[in-house]
C-alpha positions as CSV (number, residue, x, y, z in Angstrom):
1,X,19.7,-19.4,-3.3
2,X,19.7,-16.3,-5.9
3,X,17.2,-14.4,-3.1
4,X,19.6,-15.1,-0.3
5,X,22.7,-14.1,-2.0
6,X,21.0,-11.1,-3.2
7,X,19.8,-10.3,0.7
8,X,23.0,-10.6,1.8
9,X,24.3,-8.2,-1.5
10,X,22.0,-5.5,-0.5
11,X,23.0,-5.8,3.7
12,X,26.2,-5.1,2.6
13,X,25.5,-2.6,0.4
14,X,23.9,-0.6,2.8
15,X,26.5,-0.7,5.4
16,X,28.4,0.8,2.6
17,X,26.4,3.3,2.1
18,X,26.2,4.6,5.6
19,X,30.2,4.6,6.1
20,X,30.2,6.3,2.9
21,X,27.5,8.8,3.4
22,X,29.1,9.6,6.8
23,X,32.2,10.4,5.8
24,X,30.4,12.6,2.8
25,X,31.6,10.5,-0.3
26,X,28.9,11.1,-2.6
27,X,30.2,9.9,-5.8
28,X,31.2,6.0,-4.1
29,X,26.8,6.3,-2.1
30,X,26.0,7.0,-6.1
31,X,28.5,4.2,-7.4
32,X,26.8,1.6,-4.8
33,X,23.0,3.1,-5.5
34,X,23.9,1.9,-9.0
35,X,24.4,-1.3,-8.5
36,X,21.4,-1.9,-6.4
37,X,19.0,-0.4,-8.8
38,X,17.0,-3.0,-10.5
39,X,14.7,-2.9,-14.0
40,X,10.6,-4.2,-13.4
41,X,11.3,-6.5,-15.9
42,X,7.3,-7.2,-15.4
43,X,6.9,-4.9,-17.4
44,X,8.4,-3.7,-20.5
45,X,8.2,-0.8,-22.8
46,X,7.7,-0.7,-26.6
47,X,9.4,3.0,-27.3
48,X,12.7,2.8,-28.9
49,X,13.7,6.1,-26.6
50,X,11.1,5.2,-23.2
51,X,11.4,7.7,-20.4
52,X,13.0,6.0,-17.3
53,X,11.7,6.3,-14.2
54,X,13.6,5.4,-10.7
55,X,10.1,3.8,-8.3
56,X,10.9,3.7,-4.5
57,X,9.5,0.3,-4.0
58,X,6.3,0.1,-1.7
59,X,3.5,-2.7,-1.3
60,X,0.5,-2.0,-3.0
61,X,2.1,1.2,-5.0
62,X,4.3,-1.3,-7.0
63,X,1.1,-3.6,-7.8
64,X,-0.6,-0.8,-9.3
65,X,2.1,0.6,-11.3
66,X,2.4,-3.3,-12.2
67,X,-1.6,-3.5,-13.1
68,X,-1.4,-0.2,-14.8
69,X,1.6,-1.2,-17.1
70,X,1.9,-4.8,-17.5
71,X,1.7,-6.4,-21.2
72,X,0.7,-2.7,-22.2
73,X,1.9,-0.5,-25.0
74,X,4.1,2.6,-23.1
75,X,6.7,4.9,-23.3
76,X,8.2,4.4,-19.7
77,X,10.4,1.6,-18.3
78,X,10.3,1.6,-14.5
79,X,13.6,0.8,-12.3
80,X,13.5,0.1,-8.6
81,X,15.9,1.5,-5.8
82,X,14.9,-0.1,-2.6
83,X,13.4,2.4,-0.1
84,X,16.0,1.6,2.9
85,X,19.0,3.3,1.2
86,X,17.3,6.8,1.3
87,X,16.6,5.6,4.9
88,X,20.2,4.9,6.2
89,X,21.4,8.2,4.4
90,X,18.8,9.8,6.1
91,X,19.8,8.6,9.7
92,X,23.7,9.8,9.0
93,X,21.9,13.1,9.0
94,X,19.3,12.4,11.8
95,X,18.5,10.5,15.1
96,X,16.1,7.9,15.0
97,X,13.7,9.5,16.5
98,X,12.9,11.6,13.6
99,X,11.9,8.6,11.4
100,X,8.4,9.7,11.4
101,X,5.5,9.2,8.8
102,X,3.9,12.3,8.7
103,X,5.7,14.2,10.8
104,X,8.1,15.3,8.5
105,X,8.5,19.2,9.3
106,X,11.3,20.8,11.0
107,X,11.5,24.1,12.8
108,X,14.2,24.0,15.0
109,X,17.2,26.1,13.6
110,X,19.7,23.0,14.0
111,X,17.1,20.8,12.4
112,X,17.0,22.6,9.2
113,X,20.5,22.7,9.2
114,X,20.3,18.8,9.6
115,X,17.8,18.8,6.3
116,X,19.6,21.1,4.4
117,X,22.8,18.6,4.5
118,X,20.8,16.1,3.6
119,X,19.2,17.4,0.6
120,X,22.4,18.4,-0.3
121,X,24.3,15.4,0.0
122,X,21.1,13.3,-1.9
123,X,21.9,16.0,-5.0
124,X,25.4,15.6,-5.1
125,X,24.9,11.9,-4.8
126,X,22.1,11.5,-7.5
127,X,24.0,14.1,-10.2
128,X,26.8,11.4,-9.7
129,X,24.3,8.7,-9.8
130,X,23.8,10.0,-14.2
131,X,27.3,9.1,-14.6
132,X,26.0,5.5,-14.9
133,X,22.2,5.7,-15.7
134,X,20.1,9.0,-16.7
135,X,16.7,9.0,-15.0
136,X,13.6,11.5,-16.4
137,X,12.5,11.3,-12.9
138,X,11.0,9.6,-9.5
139,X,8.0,8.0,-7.9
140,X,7.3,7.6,-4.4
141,X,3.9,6.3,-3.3
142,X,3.2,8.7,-0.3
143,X,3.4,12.2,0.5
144,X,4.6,11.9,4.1
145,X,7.4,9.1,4.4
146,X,10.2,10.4,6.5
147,X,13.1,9.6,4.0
148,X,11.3,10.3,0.8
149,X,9.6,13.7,2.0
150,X,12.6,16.0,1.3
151,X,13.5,14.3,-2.1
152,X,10.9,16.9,-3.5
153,X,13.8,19.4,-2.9
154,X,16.4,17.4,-4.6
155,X,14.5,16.7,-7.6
156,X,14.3,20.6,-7.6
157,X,17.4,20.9,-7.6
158,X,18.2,18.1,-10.6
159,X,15.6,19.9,-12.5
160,X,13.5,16.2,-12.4
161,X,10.0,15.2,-11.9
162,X,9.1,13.8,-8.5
163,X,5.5,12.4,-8.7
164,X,3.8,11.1,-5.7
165,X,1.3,8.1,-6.4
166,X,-0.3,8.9,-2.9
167,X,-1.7,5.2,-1.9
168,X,-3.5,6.2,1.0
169,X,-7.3,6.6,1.2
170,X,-9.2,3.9,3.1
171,X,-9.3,6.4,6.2
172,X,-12.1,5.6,9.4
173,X,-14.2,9.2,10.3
174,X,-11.6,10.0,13.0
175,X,-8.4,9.5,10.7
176,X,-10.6,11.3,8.3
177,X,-11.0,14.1,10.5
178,X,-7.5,14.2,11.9
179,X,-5.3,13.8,8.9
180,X,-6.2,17.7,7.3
181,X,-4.5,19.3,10.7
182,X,-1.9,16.8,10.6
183,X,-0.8,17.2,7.3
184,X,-0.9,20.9,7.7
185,X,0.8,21.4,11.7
186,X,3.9,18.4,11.0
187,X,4.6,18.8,7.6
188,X,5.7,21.1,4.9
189,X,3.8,22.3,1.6
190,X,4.7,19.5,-1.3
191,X,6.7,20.6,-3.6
192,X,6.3,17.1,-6.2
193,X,5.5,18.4,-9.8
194,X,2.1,16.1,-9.3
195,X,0.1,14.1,-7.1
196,X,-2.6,11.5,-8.1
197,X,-4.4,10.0,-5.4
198,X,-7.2,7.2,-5.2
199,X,-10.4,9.1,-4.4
200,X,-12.1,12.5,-4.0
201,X,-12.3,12.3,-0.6
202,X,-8.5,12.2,-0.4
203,X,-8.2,14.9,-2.4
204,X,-10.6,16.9,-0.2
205,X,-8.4,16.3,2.6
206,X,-4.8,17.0,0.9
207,X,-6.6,20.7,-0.5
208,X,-8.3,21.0,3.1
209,X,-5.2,20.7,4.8
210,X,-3.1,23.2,2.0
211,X,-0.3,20.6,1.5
212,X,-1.2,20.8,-2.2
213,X,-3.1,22.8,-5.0
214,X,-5.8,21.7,-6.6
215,X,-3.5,21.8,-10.0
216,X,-1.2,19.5,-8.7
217,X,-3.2,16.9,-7.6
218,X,-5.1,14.1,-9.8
219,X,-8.5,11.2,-9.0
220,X,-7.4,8.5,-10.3
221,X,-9.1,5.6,-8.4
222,X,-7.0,2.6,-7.3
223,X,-4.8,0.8,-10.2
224,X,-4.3,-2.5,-8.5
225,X,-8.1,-3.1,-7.7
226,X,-8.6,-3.4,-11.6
227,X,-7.5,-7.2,-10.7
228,X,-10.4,-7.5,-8.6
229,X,-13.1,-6.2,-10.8
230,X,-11.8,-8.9,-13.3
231,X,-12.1,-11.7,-11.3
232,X,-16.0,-11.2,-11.1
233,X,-16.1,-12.6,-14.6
234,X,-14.2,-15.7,-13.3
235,X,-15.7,-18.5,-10.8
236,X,-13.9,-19.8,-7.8
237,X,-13.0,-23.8,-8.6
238,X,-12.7,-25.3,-5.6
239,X,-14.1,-25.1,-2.1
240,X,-11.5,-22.6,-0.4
241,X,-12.3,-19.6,2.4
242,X,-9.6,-17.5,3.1
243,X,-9.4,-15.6,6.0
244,X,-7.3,-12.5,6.2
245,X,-6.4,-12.1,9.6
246,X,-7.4,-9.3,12.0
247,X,-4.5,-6.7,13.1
248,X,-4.7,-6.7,17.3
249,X,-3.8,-3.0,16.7
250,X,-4.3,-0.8,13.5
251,X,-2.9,1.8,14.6
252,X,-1.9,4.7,11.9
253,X,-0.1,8.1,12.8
254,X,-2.4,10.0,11.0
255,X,-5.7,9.0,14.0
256,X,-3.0,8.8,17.0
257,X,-5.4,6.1,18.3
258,X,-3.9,3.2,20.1
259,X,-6.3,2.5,23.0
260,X,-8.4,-0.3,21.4
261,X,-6.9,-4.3,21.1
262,X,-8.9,-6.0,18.6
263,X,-7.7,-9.2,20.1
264,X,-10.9,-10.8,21.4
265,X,-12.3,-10.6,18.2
266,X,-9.5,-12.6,16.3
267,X,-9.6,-15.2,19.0
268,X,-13.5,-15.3,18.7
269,X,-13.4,-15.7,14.9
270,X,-10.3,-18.2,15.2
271,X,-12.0,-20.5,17.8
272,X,-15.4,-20.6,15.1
273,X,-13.5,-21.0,12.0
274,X,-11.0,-23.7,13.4
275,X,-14.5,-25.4,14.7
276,X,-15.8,-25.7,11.3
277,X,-13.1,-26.6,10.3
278,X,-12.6,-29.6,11.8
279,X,-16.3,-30.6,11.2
280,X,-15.5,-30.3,7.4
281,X,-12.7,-31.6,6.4
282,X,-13.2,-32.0,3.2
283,X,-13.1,-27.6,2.8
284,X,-10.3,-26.1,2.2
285,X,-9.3,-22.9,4.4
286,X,-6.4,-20.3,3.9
287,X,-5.2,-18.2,6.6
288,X,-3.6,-15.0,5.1
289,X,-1.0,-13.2,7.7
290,X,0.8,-10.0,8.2
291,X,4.4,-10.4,8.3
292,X,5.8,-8.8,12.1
293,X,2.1,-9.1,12.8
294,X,1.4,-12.4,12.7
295,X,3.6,-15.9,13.0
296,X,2.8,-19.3,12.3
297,X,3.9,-20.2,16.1
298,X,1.7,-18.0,17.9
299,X,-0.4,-19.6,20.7
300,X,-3.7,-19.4,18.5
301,X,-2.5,-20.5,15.5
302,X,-1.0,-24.0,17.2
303,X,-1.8,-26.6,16.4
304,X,-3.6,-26.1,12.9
305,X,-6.6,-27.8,12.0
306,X,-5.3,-30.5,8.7
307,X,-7.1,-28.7,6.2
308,X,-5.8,-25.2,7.7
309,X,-2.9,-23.6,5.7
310,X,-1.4,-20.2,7.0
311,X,0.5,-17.8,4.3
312,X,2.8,-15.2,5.9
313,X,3.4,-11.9,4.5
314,X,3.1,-11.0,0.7
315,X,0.1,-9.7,-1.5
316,X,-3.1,-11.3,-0.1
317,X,-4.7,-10.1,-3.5
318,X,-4.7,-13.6,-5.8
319,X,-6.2,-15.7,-3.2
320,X,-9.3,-13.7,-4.0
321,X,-9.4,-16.1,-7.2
322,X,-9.8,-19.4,-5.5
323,X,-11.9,-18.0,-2.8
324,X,-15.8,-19.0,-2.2
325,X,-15.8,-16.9,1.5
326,X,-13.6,-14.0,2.2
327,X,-13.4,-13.4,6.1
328,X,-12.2,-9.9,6.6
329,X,-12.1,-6.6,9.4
330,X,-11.3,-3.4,8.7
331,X,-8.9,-4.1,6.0
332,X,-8.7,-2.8,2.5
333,X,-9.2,-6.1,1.5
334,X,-12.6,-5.7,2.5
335,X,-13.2,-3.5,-0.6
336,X,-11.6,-5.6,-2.9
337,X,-13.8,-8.8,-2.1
338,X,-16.7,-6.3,-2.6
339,X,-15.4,-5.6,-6.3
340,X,-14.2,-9.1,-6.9
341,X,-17.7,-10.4,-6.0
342,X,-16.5,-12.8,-3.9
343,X,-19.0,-13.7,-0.8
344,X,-17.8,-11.6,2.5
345,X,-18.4,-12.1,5.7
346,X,-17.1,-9.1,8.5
347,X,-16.7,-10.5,12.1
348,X,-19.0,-8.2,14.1
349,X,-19.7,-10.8,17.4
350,X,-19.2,-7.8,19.9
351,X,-21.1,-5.5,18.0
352,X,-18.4,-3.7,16.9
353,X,-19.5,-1.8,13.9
354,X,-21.4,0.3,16.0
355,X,-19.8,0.7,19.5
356,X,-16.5,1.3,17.7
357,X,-17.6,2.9,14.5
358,X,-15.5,6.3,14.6
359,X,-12.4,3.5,14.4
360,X,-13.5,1.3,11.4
361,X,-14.1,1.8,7.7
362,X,-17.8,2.2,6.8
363,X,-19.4,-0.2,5.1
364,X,-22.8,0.7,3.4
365,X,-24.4,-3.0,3.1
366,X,-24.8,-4.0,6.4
367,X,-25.6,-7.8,4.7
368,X,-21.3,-8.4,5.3
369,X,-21.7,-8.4,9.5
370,X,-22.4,-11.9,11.5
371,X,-23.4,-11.1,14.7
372,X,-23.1,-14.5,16.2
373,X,-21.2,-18.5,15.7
374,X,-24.8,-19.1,14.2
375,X,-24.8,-16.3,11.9
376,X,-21.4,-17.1,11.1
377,X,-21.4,-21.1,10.2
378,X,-24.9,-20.7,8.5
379,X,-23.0,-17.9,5.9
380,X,-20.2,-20.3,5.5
381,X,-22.6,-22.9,4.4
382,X,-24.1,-20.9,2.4
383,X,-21.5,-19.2,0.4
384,X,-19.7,-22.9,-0.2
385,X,-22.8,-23.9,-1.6
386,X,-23.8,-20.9,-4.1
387,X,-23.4,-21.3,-7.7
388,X,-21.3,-18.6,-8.8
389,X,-23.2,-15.9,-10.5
390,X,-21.3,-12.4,-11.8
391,X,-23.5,-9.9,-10.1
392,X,-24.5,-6.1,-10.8
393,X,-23.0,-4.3,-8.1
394,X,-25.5,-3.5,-5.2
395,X,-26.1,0.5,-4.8
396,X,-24.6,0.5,-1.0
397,X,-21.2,-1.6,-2.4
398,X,-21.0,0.9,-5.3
399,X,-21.1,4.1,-2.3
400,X,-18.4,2.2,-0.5
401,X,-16.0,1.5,-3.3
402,X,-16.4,4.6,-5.1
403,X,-15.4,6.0,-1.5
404,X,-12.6,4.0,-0.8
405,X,-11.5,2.9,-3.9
406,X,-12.3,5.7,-6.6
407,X,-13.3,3.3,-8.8
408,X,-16.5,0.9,-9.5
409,X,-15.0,-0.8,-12.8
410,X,-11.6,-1.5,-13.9
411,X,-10.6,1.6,-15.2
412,X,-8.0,2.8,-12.8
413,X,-4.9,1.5,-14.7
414,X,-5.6,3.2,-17.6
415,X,-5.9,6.4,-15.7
416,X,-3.0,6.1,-14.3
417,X,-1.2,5.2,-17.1
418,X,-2.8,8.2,-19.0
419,X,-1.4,10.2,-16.0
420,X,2.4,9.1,-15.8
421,X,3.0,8.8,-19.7
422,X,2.0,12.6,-19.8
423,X,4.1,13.8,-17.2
424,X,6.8,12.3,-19.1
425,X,6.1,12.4,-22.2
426,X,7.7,16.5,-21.9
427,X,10.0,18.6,-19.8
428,X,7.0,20.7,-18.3
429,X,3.7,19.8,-17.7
């Protein structure tokens, strides 16, 4: 009841917010900003004077500012303004069709003109906003969102920090390739005080591309996957796979790729899995969903097998505890079952790591891919079978994760928690 009533708490609010941005009352879009604003009382913060820090909530940046901070001695408290408030004040300033990722820049005299108002109104409305809480400054988790891109300039103009937690780095070669003249043709140089970003790779790109100095910008592997490494020391209990279903289309602005439907392979690993499971029914399987990408009512998920379960939306990330198998595509969650050393299997029935490989992530140990229903049932077996044993980490998995991930331990939190406690612990930097 409390999550409905606050749904319907935050609908109105933003209705409010767009009259009252329209009609450029400032001090009332601070007033209801205020109200919407909400402590991570996750976490908690043992200074008598912490630094507080206003997050623009995103999945998987929140869970590693989470993993980095939780039950852990700090001088910052974090607060959360949902991200769709910035949105609808952006869009009394702009058409929809300039709510693009990564295509942030403007050119166009009129267009400017339309940014400058903007930044101007989110000043006004965020000097009003210290009337009722005093913030030492802002987080957003990527350097391209459409609403969030221009908030560089307002912190300017507060005199505030705006640091980036850039959450983007598992890239295939061809968004690898693509996202340097992206960044640099559609979008402006940042102007955040500092950047930390998973892996070296992405840092390559960002300084490639001249969207950032190499002073501003921080390797500081992926918080959240500390989780994962920490599971390795703990032993699945029951009999569970969990399969993390395949996108039909991962499509990404950065690659501009959107000719190839990953469709029969979904249906192909659907039809196996639903097979075995109905020829064990004493195993347990998990079927982790996308919300908007995929509903318990679609065609191939009707009927479910009985010992089927399907989970929409959410972090996919604790069912690595109970899981025996993983079944994974071209998902980050691919690298996190490698650190978690839990058993993965990779659909690959069409041969798809090879005839599409410019389009997928690249994974070094090629021991992940079934080929076939054979391959693919006599893995299962296997893996449900195993006695758990904590494993070194192969030299192929350690290339992969310290290419995707940053990290081959779980170390990231404390690097990022490092990071953000000395931003703030001063003015300057």
């Amino acid at each position: 009841m409390k999550r409905i009533l606050y749904r319907i708490f935050v609908y109105i609010s933003l209705a409010l917010i767009k009259l009252f941005a329209r009609i450029n009352l400032p001090k009332i879009c601070a007033f209801i900003i205020s109200l919407n604003i909400r402590k991570l009382k996750i976490i908690n913060s043992k200074s008598k004077n912490p630094k507080k820090i206003l997050v623009f909530p995103k999945s998987n940046g929140t869970e590693d500012i989470i993993e980095s901070f939780k039950n852990k001695k700090s001088n910052i408290i974090f607060f959360l303004l949902p991200r769709p408030f910035l949105q609808k004040i952006f869009l009394c300033f702009f058409d929809k069709s300039y709510c693009q990722d990564y295509f942030t820049k403007q050119t166009k005299l009129q267009d400017i003109k339309k940014k400058n108002s903007y930044i101007n109104f989110l000043t006004s409305t965020f000097r009003y906003l210290e009337y009722f809480i005093q913030f030492d400054g802002f987080i957003s988790f990527n350097l391209f969102y459409y609403a969030e891109k221009y908030f560089e300039e307002v912190c300017k103009n507060l005199n505030k920090k705006f640091i980036i937690l850039h959450k983007e780095s598992a890239f295939t070669p061809l968004e690898e390739k693509k996202a340097p003249l992206i960044y640099k043709k559609f979008n402006d140089k940042s102007l955040s005080h500092k950047i930390s970003v998973y892996t070296e790779s992405q840092k390559k790109i960002l300084l490639k591309s001249k969207i950032a100095h190499k002073n501003q910008i921080a390797v500081i592997g992926t918080p959240r996957s500390d989780y994962s490494f920490r599971l390795r020391k703990i032993a699945p209990k029951e009999k569970v796979i969990v399969f993390y279903l395949i996108e039909y289309n991962r499509y990404t602005p950065i690659s501009g790729f959107k000719g190839k439907n990953w469709g029969r392979l979904y249906n192909q690993t659907l039809k196996y899995l639903f097979e075995f499971a109905k020829n064990n029914p004493d195993i347990h399987i998990i079927l982790k969903g996308k919300t908007g990408v995929h509903e318990k009512g679609q065609p191939s998920l009707n009927p479910l097998p009985q010992n089927c379960r399907f989970i929409d939306g959410g972090s996919g990330h604790s069912l690595l505890k109970i899981a025996s198998a993983v079944i994974a595509f071209n998902s980050t969650v691919v690298f996190e079952t490698i650190a978690s050393n839990r058993n993965l299997i990779i659909p690959n029935f069409n041969n798809e790591n090879k005839i599409y490989k410019n389009i997928l992530h690249k994974i070094e140990n090629k021991k992940y891919f079934v080929n076939s229903k054979i391959q693919f049932n006599k893995k299962i077996k296997l893996y449900l079978d195993l006695k758990y044993k904590n494993k070194k980490l192969s030299t192929p998995d350690i290339k992969t994760l310290r290419y995707f991930l940053g990290n081959t331990n779980a170390t990231a939190g404390a690097q990022i928690r490092k990071f953000l406690e000395k931003q703030f612990s001063t003015k300057e930097n």
